[in-house]
C-alpha positions in Angstrom: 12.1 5.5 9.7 14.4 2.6 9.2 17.4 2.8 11.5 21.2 2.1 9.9 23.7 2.2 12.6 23.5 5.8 14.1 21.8 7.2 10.7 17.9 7.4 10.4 16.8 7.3 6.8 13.2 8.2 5.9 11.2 5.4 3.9 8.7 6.5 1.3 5.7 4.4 2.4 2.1 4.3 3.9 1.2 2.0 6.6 -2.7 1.2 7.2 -3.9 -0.9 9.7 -7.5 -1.7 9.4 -9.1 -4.4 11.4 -11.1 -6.6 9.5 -13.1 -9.8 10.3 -12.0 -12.3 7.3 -9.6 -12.4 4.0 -12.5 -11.7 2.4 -13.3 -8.3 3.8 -9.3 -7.7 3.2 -10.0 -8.3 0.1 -12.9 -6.6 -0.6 -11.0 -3.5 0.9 -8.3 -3.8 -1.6 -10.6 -3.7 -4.5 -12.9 -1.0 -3.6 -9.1 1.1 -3.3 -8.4 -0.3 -6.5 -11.5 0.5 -8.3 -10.8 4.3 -7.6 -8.4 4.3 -10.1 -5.7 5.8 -7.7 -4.3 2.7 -6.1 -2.9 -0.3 -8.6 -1.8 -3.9 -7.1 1.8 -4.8 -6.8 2.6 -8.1 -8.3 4.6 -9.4 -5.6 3.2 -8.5 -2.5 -0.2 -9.8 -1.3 -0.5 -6.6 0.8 0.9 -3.7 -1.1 -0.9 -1.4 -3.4 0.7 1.3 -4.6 -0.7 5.3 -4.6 -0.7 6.6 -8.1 -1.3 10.4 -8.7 -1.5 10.0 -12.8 -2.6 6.8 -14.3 0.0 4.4 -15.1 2.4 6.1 -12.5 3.9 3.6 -9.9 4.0 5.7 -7.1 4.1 5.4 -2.7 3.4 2.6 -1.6 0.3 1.6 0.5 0.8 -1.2 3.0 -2.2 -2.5 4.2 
């Protein structure tokens, strides 16, 4: 929920926390997600993947 003023608004996201040893283990994470085929990378941010129900689909995103 992301507050603004006295309004809460409801952010379409999913937030994982997963504790890992080394970048490469955070890594390795993100491509075993991505090699299902339902999680693609987003370009911008190191780490955010984004959920896709159909291929090609941009969908929620994943927040690792």
């Amino acid at each position: 929920m992301v507050s603004s003023g006295s309004t809460l608004v409801a952010g379409r996201s999913i937030d994982l926390a997963v504790a890992l040893d080394s970048w490469p283990q955070f890594d390795a994470v993100k491509r075993r997600l991505i090699q299902t085929g339902a999680f693609a990378l987003d370009g911008s941010t190191m780490h955010r993947l984004f959920y896709q129900e159909r291929p090609g689909q941009q969908g929620c995103p994943l927040d690792l």
